[in-house]
C-alpha positions as CSV (number, residue, x, y, z in Angstrom):
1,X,10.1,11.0,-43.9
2,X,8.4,13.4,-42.1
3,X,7.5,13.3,-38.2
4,X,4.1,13.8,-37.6
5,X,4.5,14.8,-34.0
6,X,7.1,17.5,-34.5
7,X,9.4,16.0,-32.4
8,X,12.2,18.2,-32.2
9,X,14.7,16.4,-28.8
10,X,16.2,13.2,-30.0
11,X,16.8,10.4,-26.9
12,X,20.6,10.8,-28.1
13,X,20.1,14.5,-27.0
14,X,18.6,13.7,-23.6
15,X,20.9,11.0,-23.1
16,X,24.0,13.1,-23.2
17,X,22.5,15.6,-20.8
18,X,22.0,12.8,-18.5
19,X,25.6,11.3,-18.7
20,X,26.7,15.0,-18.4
21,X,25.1,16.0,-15.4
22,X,26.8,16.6,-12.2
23,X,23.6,16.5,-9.7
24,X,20.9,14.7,-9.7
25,X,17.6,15.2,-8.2
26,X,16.0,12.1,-6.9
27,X,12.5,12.4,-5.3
28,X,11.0,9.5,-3.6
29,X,7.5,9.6,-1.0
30,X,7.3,7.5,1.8
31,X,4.7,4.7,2.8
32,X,2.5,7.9,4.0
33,X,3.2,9.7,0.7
34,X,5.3,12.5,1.8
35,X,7.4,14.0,-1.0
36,X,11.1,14.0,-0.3
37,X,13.4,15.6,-2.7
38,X,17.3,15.4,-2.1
39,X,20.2,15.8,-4.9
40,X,22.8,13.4,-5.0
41,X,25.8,12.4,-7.3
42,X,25.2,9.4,-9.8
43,X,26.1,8.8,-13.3
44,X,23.6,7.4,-16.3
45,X,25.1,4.5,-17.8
46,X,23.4,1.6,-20.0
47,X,19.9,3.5,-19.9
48,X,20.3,3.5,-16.1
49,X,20.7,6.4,-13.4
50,X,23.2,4.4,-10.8
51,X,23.5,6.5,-7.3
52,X,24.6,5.1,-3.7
53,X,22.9,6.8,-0.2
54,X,23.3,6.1,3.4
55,X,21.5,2.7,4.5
56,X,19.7,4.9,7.2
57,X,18.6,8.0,5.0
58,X,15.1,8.9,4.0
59,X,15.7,8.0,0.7
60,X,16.5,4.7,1.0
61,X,13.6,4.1,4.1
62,X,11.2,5.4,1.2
63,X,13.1,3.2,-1.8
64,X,12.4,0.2,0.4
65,X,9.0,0.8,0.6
66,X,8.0,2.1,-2.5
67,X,10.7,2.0,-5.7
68,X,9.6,4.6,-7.7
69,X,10.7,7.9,-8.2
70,X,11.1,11.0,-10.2
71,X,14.8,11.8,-11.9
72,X,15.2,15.6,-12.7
73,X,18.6,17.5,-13.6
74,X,18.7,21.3,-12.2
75,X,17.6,23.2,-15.2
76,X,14.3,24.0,-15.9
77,X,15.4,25.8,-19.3
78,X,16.1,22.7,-20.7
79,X,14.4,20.2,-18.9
80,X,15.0,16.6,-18.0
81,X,12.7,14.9,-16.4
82,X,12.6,10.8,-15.7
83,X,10.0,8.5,-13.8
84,X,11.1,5.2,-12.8
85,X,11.7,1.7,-10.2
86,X,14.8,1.8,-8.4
87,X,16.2,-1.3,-7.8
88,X,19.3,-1.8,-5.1
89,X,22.3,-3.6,-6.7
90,X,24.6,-5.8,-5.0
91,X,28.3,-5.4,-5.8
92,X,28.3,-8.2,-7.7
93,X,25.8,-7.6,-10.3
94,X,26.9,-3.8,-10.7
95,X,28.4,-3.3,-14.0
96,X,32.4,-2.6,-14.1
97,X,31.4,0.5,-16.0
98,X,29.3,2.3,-13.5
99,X,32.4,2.1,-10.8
100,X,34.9,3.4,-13.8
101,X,32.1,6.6,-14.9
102,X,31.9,7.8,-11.3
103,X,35.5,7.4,-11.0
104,X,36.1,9.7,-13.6
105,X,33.0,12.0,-13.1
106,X,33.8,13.0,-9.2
107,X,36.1,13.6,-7.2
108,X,36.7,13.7,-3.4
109,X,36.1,17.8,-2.5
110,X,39.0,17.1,0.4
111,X,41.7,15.2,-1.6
112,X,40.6,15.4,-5.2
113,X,40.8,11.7,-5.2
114,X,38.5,9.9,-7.4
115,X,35.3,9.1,-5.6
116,X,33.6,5.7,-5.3
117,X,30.3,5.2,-5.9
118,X,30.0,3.2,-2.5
119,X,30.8,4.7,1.1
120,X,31.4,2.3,3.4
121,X,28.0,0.3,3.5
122,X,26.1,2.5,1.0
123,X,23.5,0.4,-0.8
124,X,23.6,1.2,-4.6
125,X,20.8,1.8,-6.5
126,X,20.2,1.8,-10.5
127,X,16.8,3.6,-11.5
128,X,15.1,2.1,-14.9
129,X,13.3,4.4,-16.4
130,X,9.3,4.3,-17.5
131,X,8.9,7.5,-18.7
132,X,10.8,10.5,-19.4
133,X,9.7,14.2,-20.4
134,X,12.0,17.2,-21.6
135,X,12.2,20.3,-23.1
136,X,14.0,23.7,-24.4
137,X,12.2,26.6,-22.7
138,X,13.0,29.2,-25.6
139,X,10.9,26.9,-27.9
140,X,8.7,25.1,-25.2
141,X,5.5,24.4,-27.3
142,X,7.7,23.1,-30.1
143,X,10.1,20.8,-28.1
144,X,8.3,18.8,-25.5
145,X,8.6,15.5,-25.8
146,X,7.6,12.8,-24.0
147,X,9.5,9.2,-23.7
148,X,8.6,5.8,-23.0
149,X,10.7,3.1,-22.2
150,X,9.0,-0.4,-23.6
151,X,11.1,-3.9,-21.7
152,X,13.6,-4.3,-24.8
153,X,15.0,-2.0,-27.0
154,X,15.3,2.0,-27.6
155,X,12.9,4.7,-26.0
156,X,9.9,5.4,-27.8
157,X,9.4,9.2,-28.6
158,X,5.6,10.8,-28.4
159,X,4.9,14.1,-28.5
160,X,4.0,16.0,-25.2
161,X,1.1,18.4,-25.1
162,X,0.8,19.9,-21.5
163,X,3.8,20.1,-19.0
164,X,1.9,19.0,-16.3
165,X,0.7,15.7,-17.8
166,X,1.7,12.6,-16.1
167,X,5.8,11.7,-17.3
């Protein structure tokens, strides 16, 4: 069957960039709309971008008043790039899984002790994504491809036409 779009980055493609990336950029605006932009450590699992900040940092002040945000990995080469609601998650509804990724995925720079996702009182939070847009720079016009993520089931692939169109 042929794809009518030319869509040439699978979900499965994005997906595994996602689980396999070390830093995440998370950028939030607060109820003024100032941009803030901070990396942090989190891991993707079950279609969800799960990270922990302090209760008092800018992030969370601006996730408390407005849940969305923007998800981008570090390269721009092969770009990721997810829009979505972050929700905070209570111990008890966090998955077993999430705790067990981290675990394996980071470790303490001091000790080399597995890290935890949570820090003392560090609210979690889990980021369901809307939209998502990536790319290969060496064949950019070919490979962007734009993601949407409908209530149930797998992300919908559409095929991007400008960079700078709304993810």
């Amino acid at each position: 069957m042929s794809d009518p779009y030319r869509i040439t980055i699978s979900w499965a493609e994005m997906r595994v960039r996602l689980v396999g990336a070390r830093n995440y950029w998370i950028c939030t605006a607060s109820p003024a709309g100032v941009p803030h932009a901070m990396p942090v450590w989190g891991v993707w699992v079950g279609e969800r971008l799960w990270f922990s900040t302090g209760a008092g940092t800018t992030k969370a002040r601006n996730l408390a008043a407005n849940p969305r945000v923007s998800v981008h990995l570090e390269s721009a080469t092969e770009l990721v790039s997810v829009t979505g609601v972050a929700e905070q998650v209570p111990a008890a509804a966090r998955p077993s899984e999430v705790d067990a990724a981290y675990a394996a995925k980071y470790a303490l720079p001091r000790t080399g002790e597995p890290a935890t996702i949570v820090i003392g009182a560090s609210p979690v939070f889990a980021v369901r994504p809307t939209r998502a847009l990536g790319w290969y720079e060496a064949a950019f016009e070919e490979s962007m491809t734009r993601w949407r993520f409908p209530a149930e089931g797998e992300p919908v692939a559409e095929r991007a036409t400008y960079p700078d169109d709304p993810v």
